[in-house]
C-alpha positions as CSV (number, residue, x, y, z in Angstrom):
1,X,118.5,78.3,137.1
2,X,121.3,80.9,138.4
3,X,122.3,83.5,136.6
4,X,126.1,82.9,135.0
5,X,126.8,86.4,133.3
6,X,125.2,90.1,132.2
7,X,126.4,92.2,129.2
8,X,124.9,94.8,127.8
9,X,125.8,96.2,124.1
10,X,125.2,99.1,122.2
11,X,125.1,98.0,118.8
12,X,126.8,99.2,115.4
13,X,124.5,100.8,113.8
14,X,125.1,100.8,110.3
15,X,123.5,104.2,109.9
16,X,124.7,106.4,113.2
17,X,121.6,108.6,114.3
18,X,122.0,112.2,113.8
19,X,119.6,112.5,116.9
20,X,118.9,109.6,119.1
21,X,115.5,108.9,117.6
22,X,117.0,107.1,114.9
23,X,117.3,104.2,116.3
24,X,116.0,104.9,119.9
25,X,119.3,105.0,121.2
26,X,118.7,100.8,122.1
27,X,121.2,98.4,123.5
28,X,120.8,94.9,123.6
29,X,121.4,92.7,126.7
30,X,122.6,89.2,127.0
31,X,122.0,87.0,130.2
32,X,123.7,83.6,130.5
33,X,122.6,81.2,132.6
34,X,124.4,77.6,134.3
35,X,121.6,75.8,132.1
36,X,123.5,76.8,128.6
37,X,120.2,78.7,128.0
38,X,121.1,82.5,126.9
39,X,118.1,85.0,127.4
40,X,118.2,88.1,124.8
41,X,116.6,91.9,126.2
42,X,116.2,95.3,124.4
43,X,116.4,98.4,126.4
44,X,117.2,102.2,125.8
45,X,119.4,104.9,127.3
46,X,122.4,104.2,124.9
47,X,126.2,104.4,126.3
48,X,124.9,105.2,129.6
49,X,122.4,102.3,130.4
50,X,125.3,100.1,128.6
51,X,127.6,101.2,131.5
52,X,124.6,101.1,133.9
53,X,124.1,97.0,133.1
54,X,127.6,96.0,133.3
55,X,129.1,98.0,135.9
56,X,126.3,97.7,138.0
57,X,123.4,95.7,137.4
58,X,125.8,92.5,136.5
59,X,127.8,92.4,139.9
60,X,124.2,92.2,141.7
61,X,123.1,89.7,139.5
62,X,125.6,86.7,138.6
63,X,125.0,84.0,141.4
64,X,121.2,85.1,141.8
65,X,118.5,82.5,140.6
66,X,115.4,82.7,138.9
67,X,112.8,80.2,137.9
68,X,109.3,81.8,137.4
69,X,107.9,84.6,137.2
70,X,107.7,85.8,140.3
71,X,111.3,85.6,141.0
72,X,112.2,88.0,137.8
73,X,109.9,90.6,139.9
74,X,112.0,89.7,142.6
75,X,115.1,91.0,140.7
76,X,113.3,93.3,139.5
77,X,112.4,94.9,143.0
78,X,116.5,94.7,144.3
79,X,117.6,96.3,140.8
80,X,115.1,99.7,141.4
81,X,116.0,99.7,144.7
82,X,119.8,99.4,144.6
83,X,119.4,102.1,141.5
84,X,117.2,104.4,143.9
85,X,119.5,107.5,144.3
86,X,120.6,108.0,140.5
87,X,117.9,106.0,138.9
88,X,113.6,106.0,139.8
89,X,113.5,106.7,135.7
90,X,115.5,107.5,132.5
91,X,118.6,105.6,131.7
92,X,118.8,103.6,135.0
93,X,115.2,102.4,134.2
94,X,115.7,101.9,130.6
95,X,118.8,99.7,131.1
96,X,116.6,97.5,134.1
97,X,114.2,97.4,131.1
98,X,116.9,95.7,129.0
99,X,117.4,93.1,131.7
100,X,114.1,92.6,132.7
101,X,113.5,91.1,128.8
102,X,116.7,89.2,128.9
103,X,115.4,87.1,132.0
104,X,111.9,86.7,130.6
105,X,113.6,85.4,127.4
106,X,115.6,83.0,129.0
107,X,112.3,81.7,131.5
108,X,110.9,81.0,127.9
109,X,113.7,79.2,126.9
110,X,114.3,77.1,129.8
111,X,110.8,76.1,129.9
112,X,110.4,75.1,126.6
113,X,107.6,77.6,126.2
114,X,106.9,81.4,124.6
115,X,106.6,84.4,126.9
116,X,103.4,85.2,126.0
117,X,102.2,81.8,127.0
118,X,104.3,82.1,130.4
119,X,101.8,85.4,130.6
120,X,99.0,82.8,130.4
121,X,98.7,81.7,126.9
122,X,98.0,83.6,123.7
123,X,94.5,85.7,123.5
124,X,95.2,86.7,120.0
125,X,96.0,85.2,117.1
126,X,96.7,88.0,115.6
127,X,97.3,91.4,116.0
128,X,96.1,94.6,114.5
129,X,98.5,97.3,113.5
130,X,99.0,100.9,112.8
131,X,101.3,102.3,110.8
132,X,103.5,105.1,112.3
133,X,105.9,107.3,109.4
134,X,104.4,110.3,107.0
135,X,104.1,107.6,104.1
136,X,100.4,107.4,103.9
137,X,99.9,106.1,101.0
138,X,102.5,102.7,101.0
139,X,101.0,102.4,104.4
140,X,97.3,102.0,103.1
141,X,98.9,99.8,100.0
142,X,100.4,97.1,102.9
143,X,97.2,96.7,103.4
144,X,97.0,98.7,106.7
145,X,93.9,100.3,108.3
146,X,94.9,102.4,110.9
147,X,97.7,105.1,110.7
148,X,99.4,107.7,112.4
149,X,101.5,110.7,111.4
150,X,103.9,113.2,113.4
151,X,102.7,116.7,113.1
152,X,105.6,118.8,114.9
153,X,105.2,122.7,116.0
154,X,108.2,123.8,114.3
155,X,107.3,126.4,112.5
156,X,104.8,129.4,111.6
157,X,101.6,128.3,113.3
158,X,100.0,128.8,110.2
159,X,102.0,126.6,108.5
160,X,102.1,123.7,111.0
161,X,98.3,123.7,110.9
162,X,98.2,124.0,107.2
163,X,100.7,120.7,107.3
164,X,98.8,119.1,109.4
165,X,95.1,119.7,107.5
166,X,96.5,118.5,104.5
167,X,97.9,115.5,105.8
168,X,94.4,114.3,107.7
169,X,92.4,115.0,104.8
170,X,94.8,113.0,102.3
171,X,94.7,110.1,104.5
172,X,91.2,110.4,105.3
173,X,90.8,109.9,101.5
174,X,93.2,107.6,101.1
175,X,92.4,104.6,104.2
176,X,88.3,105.5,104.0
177,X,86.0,106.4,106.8
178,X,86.9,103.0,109.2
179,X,90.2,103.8,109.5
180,X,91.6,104.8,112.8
181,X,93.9,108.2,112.2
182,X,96.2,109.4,114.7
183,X,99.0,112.4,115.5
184,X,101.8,112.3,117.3
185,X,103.1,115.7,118.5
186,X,106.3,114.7,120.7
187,X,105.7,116.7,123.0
188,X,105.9,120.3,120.3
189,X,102.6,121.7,120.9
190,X,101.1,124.1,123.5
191,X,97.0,124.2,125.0
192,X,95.7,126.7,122.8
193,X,97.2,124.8,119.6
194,X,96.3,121.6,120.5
195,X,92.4,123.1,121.1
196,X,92.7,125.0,117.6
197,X,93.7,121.4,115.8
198,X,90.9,119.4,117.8
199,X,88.3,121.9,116.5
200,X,89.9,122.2,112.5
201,X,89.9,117.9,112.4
202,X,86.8,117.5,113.3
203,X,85.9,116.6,110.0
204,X,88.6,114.0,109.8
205,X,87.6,111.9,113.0
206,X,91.0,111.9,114.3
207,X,91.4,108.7,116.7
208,X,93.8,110.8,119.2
209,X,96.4,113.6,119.8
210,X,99.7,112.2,121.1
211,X,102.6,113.3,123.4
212,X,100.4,116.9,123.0
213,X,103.0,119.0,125.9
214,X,106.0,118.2,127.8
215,X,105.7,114.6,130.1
216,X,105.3,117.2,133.1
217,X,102.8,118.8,132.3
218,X,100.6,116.4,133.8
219,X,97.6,119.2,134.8
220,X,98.2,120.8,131.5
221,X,97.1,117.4,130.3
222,X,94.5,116.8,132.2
223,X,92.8,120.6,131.8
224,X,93.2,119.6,127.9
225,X,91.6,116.2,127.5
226,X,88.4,117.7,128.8
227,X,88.5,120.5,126.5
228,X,89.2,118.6,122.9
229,X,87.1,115.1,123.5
230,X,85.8,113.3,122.1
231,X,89.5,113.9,120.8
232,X,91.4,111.8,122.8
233,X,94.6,112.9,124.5
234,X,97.2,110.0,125.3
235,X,100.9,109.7,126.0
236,X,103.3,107.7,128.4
237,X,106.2,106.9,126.2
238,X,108.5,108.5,128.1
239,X,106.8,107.8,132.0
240,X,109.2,105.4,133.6
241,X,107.6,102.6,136.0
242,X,103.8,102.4,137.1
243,X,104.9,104.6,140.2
244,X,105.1,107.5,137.0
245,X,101.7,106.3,135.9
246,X,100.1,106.5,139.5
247,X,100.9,110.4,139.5
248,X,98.7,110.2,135.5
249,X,96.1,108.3,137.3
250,X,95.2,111.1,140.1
251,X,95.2,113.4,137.6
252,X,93.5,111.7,134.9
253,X,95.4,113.4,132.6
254,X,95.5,110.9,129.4
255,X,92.6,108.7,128.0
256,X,95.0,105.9,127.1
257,X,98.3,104.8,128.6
258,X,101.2,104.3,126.3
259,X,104.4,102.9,127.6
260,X,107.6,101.3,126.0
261,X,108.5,98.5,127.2
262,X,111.6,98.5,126.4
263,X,111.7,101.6,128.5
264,X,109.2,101.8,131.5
265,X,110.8,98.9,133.1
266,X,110.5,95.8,130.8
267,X,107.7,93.4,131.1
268,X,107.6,93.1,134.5
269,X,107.1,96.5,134.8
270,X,104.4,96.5,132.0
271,X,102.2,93.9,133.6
272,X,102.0,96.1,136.7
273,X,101.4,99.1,134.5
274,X,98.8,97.0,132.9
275,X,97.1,96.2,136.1
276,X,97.1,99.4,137.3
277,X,95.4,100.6,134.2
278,X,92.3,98.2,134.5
279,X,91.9,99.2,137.9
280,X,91.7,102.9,136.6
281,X,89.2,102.0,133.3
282,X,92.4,103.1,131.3
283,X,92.9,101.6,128.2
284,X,97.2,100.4,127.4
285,X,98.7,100.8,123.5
286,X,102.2,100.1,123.8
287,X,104.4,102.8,122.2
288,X,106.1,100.6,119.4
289,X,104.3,97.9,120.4
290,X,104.5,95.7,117.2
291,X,108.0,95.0,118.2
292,X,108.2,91.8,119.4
293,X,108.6,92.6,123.3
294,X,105.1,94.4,122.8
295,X,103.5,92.1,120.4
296,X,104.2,89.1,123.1
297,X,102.6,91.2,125.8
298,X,99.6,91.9,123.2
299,X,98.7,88.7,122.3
300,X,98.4,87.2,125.5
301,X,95.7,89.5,125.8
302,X,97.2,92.5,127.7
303,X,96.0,95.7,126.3
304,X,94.0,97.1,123.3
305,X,94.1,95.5,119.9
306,X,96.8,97.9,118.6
307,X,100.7,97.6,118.1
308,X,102.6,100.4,116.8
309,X,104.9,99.6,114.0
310,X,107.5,101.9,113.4
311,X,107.6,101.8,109.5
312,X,111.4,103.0,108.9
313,X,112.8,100.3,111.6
314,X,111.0,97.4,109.3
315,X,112.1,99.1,106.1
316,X,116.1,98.1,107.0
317,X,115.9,94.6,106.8
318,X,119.6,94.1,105.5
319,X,120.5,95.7,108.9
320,X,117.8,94.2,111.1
321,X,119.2,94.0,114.3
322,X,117.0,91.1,116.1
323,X,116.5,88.2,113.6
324,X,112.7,86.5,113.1
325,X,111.0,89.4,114.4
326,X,107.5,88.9,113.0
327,X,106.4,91.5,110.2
328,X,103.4,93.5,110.2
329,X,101.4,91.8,106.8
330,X,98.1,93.3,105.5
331,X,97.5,95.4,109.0
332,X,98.3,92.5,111.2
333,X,101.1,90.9,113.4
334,X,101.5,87.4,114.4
335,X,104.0,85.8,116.6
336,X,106.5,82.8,115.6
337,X,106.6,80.0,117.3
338,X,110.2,80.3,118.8
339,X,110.6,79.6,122.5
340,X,111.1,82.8,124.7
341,X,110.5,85.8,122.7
342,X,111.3,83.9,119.2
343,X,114.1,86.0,118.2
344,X,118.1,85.7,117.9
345,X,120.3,89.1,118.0
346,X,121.7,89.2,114.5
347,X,125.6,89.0,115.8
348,X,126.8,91.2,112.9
349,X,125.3,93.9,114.6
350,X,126.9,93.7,117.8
């Protein structure tokens, strides 16, 4: 199967983000292949990764084949490398990401099968979810179990902590003492803070602190896991490729690993992150991982039994850019049956 044509998009957003967090600044790739089959991919970096894909990534790529696997890593390998002197992370990575999906959606396709059973057959039948948005009750009314809230140092200290305490202990009441209740604090906090909130939620058994400092602080981090456990400390979201992770590792500066894979690299890169991570003892939890890119790499088995769902990006289903992505119902996701990753791009949106 040879490749035939690359595009990458940036969508129309019905809603254009004030900041890129909106809608992760995504762009969607298409790969054509001399079969008729058409693989679909999801990567970040916006304008930039768009121009990335099609004024780079495509001329190395039409005329190339690939038929398992192995030969996507292949690709893989010659798009890092030729991307070396701008690339090694950020947009370049996030728009080999996009790719990277596109070809394991068409392998799918062509072979009649689902990625996740290309990754060896699905492990779960199901998924469990958390819930990430500051809605905590809805949340616990959809029937989830496990939810976490964004806490940002924006403020009076006093304040931000008072914010903070009053969320934990609301949702404490609210999902009961099984629940698994987490903070992300994109990367807003310092040490000191992060120490003060370990020691005032005790009584709230938080699960773990999230994106705690800035993604190079790497001995920060690991200087402030050892000082707030059994609080755990994890992050990764923005750490691009396992080479990133490798750096974490020697460190040991987070207790879980948490990378996008629409970001990191795609799944390609994701498996190797993965590996790398059960070498070290590290548990994976995809950042948004109960999209379906990271609910295809879950159920086959691949990390911990926990996919992030992004509760605003389900909530606009009359502008839902990728069409049969599965639903997080009562707490849980489970895959469709569609061949590759199951979904179509809603054209509308492109």
């Amino acid at each position: 199967m040879k490749i035939s044509d690359v595009q990458a998009i940036y969508p129309r957003y019905n809603h254009p983000a004030k900041t890129w967090r909106t809608h992760f600044w995504q762009i969607v790739v298409r790969v054509e292949t001399d079969v008729g089959v058409v693989g679909w991919g999801y990567g970040g970096g916006g304008v930039g990764s768009v121009e990335v894909v099609n004024r780079h990534f495509r001329e190395l790529l039409v005329g190339q084949s690939f038929n398992c696997a192995e030969e996507i890593a292949t690709l893989w390998d010659a798009l890092y490398r030729a991307c070396l002197p701008y690339g090694r992370g950020g947009i370049a990575i996030m728009a080999l990401s996009g790719v990277d999906l596109a070809l394991w959606d068409a392998l799918g396709k062509a072979e009649g099968k689902r990625v996740c059973d290309l990754l060896g057959g699905q492990r779960r039948a199901k998924v469990r979810a958390y819930a990430t948005g500051q809605d905590a009750e809805r949340y616990r009314d959809l029937g989830f179990d496990a939810h976490k809230s964004t806490q940002l140092r924006d403020g009076e200290r006093a304040e931000d902590m008072e914010q903070l305490l009053s969320w934990a202990e609301r949702a404490r009441t609210l999902f009961g003492p099984q629940a698994l209740l987490m903070v992300d604090a994109y990367m807003s906090w310092e040490a000191d803070y992060a120490e003060e909130v370990a020691q005032a939620v005790t009584p709230y058994d938080l699960f773990w602190i999230e994106d705690v400092l800035q993604p190079d602080h790497i001995e920060g981090a690991s200087a402030l896991r050892k000082r707030v456990q059994p609080l755990k400390v994890v992050g990764g979201e923005h750490e691009f490729t396992v080479h990133a992770f490798k750096h974490i590792a020697r460190a040991q500066a987070l207790d879980m690993w948490q990378p996008d894979i629409t970001w990191c690299g795609g799944l390609t890169e994701a498996l190797r992150i993965a590996r790398l991570a059960d070498a070290e003892g590290i548990p994976v939890c995809p950042h948004r991982g109960g999209e379906v890119w990271g609910a295809h790499f879950l159920a086959a088995g691949y990390g911990e039994d926990l996919a992030e769902c992004h509760m605003g990006n389900f909530a606009v289903k009359q502008h839902a850019l990728w069409l049969g992505e599965p639903q997080p119902i009562e707490g849980f996701i489970e895959l469709a049956e569609g061949l590759g990753f199951g979904v179509e791009v809603n054209e509308a949106m492109l």
